[in-house]
C-alpha positions as CSV (number, residue, x, y, z in Angstrom):
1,X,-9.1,4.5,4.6
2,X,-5.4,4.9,5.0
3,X,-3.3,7.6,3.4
4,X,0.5,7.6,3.6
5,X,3.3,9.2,2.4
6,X,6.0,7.3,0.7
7,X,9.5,8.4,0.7
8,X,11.4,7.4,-2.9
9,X,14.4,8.4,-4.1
10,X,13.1,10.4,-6.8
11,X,10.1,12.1,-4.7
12,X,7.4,11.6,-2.3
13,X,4.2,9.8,-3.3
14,X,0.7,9.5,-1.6
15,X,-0.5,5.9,-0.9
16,X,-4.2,5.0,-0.7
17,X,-5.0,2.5,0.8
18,X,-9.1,1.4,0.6
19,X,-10.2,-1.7,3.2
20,X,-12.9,-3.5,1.2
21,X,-15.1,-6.2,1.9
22,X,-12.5,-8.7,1.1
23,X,-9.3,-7.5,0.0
24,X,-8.0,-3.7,-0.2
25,X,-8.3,-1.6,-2.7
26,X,-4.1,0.0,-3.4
27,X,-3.1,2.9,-5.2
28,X,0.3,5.1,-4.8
29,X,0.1,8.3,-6.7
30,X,3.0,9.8,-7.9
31,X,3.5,13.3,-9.6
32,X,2.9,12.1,-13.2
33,X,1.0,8.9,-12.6
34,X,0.2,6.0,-10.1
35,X,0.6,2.5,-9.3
36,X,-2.5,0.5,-9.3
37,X,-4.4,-2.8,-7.9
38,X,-6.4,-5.4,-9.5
39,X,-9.2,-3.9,-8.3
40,X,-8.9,-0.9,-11.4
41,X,-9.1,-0.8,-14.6
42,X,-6.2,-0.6,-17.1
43,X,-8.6,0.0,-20.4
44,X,-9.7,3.2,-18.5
45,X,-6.9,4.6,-17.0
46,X,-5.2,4.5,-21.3
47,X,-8.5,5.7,-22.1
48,X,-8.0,9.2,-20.3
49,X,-4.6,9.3,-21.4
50,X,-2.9,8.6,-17.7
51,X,0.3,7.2,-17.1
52,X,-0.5,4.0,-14.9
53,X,0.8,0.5,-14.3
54,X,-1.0,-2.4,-12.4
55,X,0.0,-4.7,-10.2
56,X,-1.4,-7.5,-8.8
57,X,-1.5,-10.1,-5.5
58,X,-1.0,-7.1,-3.4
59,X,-2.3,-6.0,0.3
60,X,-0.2,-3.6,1.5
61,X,2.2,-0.8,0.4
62,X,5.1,-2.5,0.4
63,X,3.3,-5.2,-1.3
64,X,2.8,-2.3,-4.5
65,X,6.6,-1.4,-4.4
66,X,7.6,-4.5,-4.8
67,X,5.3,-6.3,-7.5
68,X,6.4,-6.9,-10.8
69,X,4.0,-4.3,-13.1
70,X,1.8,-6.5,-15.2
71,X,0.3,-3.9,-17.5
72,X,1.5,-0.2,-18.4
73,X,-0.7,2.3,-20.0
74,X,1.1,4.3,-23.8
75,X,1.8,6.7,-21.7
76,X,3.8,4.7,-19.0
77,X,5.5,3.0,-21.6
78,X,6.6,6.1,-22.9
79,X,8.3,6.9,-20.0
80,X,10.4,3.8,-20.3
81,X,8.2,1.9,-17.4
82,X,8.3,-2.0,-18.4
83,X,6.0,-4.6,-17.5
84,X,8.4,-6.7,-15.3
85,X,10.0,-3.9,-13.3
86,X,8.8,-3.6,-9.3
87,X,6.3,-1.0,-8.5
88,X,9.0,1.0,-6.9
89,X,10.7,1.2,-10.3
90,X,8.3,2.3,-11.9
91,X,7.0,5.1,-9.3
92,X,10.4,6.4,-9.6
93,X,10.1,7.1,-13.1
94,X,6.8,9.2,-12.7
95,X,8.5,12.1,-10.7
C-alpha cells in the first residue's frame, strides 16, 4: 500500500494507492470528498450521502488527476463537479 500526499492549489489531499492482484485499487481523499477508481462503487458512495466522483483507466496518481470524471454522486454535483472535468478539477472543488 502506498499513501501520498498531493499538493493542489486549493489543499493537500491523501492518495491511496492499493496493489491488487491485477490492477490497483486508486483513491485521493480530499477534505469534503474523494476521487475514486473502477474498482468502487458509485451506488454506494450516493447511498451514504458522500461527495465522490469516479474515474476510470487509471494506474497511478497522476493517472486520477488527470481523468475525465465519469460519474459524480448528488452531492458532488452540488458542488458544481461535472462529469467531464479532470480529476484534479474536481479534487479542487472538495476543499
Amino acid at each position: 500500500m502506498l499513501i501520498e500526499n498531493i499538493e493542489l492549489e486549493n489543499g493537500t489531499a491523501m492518495g491511496l494507492n492499493f496493489a491488487m492482484q491485477n490492477a490497483s485499487l486508486l483513491v485521493i481523499r480530499a477534505d469534503r470528498g474523494f476521487v475514486m477508481c473502477g474498482y468502487l462503487d458509485m451506488e454506494t458512495a450516493s447511498a451514504l450521502g458522500d461527495v465522490a466522483v469516479k474515474v476510470k483507466g487509471v494506474n497511478s496518481f497522476e493517472d486520477v488527476l488527470a481523468a475525465p470524471v465519469v460519474e459524480a454522486t448528488p452531492k458532488a454535483i452540488n458542488l458544481g463537479i461535472k462529469v467531464g472535468m479532470t480529476g484534479k478539477e474536481a479534487l479542487e472543488l472538495m476543499f
